[in-house]
C-alpha positions as CSV (number, residue, x, y, z in Angstrom):
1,X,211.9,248.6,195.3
2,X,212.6,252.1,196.9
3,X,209.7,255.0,196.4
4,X,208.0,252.3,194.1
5,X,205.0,255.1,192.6
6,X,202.5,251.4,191.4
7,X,203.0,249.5,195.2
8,X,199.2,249.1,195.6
9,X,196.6,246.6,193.6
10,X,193.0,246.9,193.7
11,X,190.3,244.3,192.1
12,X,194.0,243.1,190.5
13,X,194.6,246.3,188.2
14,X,197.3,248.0,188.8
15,X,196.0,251.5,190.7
16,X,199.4,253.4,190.4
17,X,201.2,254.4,187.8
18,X,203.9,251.6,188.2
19,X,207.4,253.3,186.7
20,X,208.6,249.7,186.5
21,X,211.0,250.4,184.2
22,X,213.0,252.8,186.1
23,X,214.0,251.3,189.3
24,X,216.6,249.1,188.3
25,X,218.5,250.6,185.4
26,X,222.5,250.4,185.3
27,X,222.3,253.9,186.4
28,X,219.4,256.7,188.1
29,X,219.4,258.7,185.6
30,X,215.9,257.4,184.2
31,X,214.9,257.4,187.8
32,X,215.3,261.1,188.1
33,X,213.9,261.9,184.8
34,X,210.9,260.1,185.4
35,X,210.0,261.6,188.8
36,X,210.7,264.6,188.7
37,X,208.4,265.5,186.5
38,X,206.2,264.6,189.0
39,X,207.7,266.6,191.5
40,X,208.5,263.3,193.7
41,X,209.9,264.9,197.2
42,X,209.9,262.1,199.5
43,X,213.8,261.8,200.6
44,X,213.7,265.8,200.4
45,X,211.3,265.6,203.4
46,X,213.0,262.8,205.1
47,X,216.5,264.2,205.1
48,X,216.4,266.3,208.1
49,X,213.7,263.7,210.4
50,X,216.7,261.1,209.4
51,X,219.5,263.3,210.2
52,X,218.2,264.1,213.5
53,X,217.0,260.5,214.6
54,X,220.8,259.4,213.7
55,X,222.2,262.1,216.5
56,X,218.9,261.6,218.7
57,X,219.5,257.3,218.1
58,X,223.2,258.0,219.2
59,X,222.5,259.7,222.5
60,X,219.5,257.0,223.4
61,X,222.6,254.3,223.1
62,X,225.2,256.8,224.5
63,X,227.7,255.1,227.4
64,X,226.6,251.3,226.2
65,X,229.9,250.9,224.2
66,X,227.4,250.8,221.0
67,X,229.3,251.0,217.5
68,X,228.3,254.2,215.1
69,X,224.9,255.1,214.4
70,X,224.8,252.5,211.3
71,X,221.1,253.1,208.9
72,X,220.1,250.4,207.3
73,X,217.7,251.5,204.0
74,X,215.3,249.8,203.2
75,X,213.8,249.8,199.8
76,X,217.0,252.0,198.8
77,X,217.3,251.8,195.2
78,X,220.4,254.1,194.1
79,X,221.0,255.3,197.3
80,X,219.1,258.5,197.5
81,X,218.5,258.4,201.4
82,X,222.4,257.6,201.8
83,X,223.2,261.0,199.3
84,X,220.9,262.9,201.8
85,X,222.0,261.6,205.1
86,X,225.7,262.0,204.8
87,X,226.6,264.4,201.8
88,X,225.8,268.3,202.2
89,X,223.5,267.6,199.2
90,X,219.7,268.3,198.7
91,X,217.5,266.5,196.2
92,X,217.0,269.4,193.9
93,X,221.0,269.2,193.6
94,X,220.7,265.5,192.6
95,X,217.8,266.8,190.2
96,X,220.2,268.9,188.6
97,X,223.2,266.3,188.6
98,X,221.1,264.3,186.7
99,X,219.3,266.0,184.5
100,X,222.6,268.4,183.7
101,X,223.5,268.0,179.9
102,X,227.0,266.5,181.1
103,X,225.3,263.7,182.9
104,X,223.5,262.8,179.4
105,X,226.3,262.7,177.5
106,X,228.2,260.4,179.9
107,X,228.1,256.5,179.7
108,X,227.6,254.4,182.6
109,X,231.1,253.7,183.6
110,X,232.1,257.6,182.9
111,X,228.6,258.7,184.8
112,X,230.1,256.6,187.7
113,X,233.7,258.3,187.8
114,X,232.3,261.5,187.9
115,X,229.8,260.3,190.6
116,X,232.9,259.1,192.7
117,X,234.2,262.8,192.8
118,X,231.1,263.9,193.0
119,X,230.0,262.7,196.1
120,X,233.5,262.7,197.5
121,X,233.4,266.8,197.4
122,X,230.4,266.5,199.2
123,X,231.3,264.5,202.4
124,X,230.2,265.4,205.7
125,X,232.2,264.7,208.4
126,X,229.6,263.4,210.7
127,X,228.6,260.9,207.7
128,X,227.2,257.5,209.2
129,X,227.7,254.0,208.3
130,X,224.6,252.8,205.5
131,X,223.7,249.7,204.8
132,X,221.3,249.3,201.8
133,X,218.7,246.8,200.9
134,X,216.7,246.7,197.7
135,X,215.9,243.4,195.4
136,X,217.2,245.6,192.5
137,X,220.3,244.6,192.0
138,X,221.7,247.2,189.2
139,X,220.2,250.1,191.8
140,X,222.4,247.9,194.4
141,X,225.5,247.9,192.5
142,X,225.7,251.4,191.3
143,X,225.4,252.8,194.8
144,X,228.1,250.9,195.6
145,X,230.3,252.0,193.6
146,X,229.8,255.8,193.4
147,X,230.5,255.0,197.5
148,X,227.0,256.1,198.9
149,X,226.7,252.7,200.4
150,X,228.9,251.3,202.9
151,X,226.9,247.6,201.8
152,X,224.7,246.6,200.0
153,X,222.0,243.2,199.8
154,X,220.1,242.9,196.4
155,X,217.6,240.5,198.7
156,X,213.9,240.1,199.0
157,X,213.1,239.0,202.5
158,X,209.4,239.1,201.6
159,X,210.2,235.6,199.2
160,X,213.8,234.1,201.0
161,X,215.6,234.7,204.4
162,X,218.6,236.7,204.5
163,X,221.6,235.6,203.7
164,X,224.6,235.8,206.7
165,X,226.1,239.0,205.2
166,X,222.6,241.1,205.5
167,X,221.8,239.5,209.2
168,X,225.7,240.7,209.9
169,X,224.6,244.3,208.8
170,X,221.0,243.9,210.4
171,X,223.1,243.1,214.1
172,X,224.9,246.3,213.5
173,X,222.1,248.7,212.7
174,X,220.3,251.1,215.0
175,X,218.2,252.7,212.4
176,X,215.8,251.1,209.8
177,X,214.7,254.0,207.1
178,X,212.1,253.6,204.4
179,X,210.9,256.3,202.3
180,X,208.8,254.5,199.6
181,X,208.0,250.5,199.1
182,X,206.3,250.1,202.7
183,X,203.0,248.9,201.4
184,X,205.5,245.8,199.4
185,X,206.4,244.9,202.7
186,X,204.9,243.1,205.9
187,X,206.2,241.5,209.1
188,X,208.1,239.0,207.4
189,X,211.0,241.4,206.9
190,X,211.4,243.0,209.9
191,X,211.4,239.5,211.7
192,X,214.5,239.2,209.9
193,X,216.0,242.3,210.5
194,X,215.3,242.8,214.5
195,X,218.4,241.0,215.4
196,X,220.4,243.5,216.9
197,X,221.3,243.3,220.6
198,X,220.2,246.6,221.5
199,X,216.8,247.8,220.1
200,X,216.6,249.7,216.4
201,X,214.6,252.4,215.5
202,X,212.4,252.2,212.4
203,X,211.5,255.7,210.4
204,X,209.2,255.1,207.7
205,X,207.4,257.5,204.9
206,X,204.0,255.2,204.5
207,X,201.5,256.5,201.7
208,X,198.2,257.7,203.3
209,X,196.3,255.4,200.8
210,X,197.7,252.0,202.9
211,X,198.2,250.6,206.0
212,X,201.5,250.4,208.2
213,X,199.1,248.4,210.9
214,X,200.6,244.8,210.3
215,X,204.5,246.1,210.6
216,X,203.4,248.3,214.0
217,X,201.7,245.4,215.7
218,X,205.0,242.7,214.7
219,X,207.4,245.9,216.0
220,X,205.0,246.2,219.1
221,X,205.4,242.2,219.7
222,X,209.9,243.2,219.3
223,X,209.1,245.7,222.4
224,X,208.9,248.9,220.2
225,X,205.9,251.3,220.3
226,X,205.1,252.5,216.4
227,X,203.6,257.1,216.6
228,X,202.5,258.4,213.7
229,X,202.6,261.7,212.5
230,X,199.7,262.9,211.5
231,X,200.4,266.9,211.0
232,X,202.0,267.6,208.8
233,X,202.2,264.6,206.0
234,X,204.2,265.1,203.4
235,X,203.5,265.1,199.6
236,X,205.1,262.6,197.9
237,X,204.5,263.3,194.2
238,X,201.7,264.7,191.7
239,X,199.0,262.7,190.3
240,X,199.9,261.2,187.2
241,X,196.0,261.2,185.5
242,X,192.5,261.3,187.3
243,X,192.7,257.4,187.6
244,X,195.1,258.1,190.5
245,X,193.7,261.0,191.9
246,X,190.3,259.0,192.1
247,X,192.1,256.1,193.8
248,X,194.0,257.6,196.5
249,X,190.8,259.8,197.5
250,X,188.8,256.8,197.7
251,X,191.6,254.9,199.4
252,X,192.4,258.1,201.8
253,X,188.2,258.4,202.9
254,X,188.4,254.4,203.2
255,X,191.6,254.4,206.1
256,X,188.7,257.5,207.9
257,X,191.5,260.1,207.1
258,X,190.6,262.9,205.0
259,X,192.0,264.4,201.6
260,X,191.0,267.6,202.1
261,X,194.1,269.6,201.3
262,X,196.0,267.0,200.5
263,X,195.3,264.2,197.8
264,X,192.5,266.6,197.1
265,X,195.1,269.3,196.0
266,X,196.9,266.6,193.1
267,X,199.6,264.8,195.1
268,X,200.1,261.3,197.0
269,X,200.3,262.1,200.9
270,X,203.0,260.3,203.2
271,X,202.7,260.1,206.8
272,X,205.5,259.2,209.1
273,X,205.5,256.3,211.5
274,X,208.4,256.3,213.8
275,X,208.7,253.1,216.0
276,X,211.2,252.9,219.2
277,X,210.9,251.5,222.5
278,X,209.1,253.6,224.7
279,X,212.3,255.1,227.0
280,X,213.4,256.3,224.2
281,X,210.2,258.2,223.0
282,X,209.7,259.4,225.9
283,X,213.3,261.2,225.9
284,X,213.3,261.8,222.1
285,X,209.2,263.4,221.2
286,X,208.9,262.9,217.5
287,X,207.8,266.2,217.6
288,X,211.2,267.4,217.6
289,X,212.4,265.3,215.1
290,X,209.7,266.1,212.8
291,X,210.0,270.3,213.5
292,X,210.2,272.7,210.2
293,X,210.8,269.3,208.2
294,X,208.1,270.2,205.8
C-alpha cells in the first residue's frame, strides 16, 4: 500500500503505472529509486499540514486528560510520513540517504544499523507517538526496526477485521494520515478504525483522478464533517508515458475539475480532504493548516 502510483483500474487495464514491485521490499531503497525519478513529492507536501494538525489536534483535546497526540498512518509503507513528522528531516534528505553510494553498498541488516543512528541523530523533541498500517509486511517490519514506528499492523481491513492489537492502537489515535492508497480504500476501514472515545481527525492526500465521496459520507455518519482543499493541490509525481497523462486528464474533466495547470503540466494532482467534527473546524480553519505548504 502507501503512495501506491497503479491504485486505479479502468475497463480492467491497469491505468497507472503500478511500481508493484517496490512497495514491499526488505528495505526502501528500490522505493526511492523508483520514484524519484519521477519526482514523487507527496509526504514532502504533507509534512508541515501533518505537523500542524498534530499541535492544532492537541489543543482541540486540551484539559480532557487525553494521552499524546498518537498518528495512526495509513497506507504507510516504510515509514515515510513517520520520518517527516518527528525527525528534523525532509524528503530530499531521505532521497539522498538512499540514493548515497554508502547506502548501496550496505546489506539489509547493515542498511538497518546505520538507519537506527540515522534517525536517532535526527530526533525531535516534540516527536509523537505513530502507529502504522500497511498489508506489506517487509515495509512493516523495516520501519520497525530503524524505530520510525512506535507499531506496526501488516493488515488489510479492506479483506479481514482488525486484529485486538490494531483496534488497541486505533482507541489511542487522534489522527488518521494517508498520503497515497486512498482510492484502495472505502468505508470498510475506517468503520474499524473510529473506535476511539474522543473523535479522530482524518488528513488524507486523495489523487484528483478519484473520488474520496464514499469515505466522507461513512466519516459524516461517525459525526465528522470531511473540507477539501481545493487551492492549492499538490503534485504528486510526473507522468510516467502519455498513457497516464491521457488518463488522469480524462479522469480529472470526468470528476468536473479541471487540469488546466495541473495534470495538464505532466504530473498527478492531490487534493487534501481534512475531516473533524465541526467545533473543531470551526476553531482550527484548514486554511491555516494548509498556509505556505506548497
Amino acid at each position: 500500500m502507501d503512495d501506491r502510483a497503479g491504485d486505479t483500474v479502468v475497463s480492467g487495464q491497469t491505468a497507472m503505472t503500478p511500481f508493484d514491485d517496490i512497495y514491499d521490499q526488505p528495505d526502501p531503497r528500490a522505493y526511492f529509486r523508483a520514484l524519484e525519478a519521477y519526482e514523487y513529492r507527496t509526504p514532502h507536501h504533507a509534512q508541515p499540514i501533518f505537523r500542524r494538525a498534530v499541535t492544532a489536534r492537541a489543543g482541540a483535546g486540551a484539559g480532557q486528560g487525553v494521552e499524546p497526540t498518537a498518528v495512526l498512518d495509513i497506507c504507510c509503507s516504510y515509514g515515510i510520513n513517520a520520518a517527516l513528522l518527528n525527525y528534523e528531516l525532509t524528503l530530499d534528505d531521505l532521497y539522498a540517504h538512499y540514493l548515497s553510494p554508502r547506502a548501496s553498498a550496505l546489506g539489509t541488516a547493515e542498511l538497518i544499523e546505520w538507519d537506527r543512528s540515522f534517525y536517532a541523530a535526527h530526533r525531535r523533541p516534540d516527536a509523537v507517538p505513530v502507529f502504522g498500517l500497511d498489508m506489506a509486511a517487509n515495509a512493516i517490519a523495516y520501519a520497525r526496526a530503524v524505530g520510525l514506528l512506535d507499531e506496526g499492523f501488516a493488515e488489510n481491513l479492506e479483506t479481514a477485521p482488525p486484529t485486538a492489537a490494531l483496534l488497541d492502537a486505533a482507541r489511542r489515535t487522534r489522527l488518521i494520515t494517508i498520503t497515497g492508497g486512498a482510492s484502495f480504500l472505502s468505508a470498510r476501514t475506517f468503520q474499524s478504525l473510529l473506535v476511539a472515545e474522543e473523535s479522530v481527525w482524518v488528513a488524507a492526500f486523495v489523487l484528483r483522478t478519484g473520488s474520496y465521496g464514499q469515505i466522507a459520507e461513512y466519516l459524516a455518519e461517525a459525526g465528522l464533517i470531511t473540507e477539501r482543499v481545493t487551492t492549492p493541490t499538490f503534485p504528486q509525481r510526473r507522468f510516467t508515458s502519455a498513457h497516464e497523462r491521457r488518463y488522469a486528464i480524462d479522469a480529472v474533466i470526468s470528476t468536473g475539475e479541471a487540469p488546466h495547470g495541473k495534470e495538464s503540466d505532466g504530473y498527478f494532482h492531490t487534493a487534501l480532504h481534512l475531516s473533524r467534527p465541526a467545533v473543531d473546524a470551526g476553531r482550527h480553519p484548514v486554511s491555516d493548516l494548509v498556509a505556505e505548504a506548497v
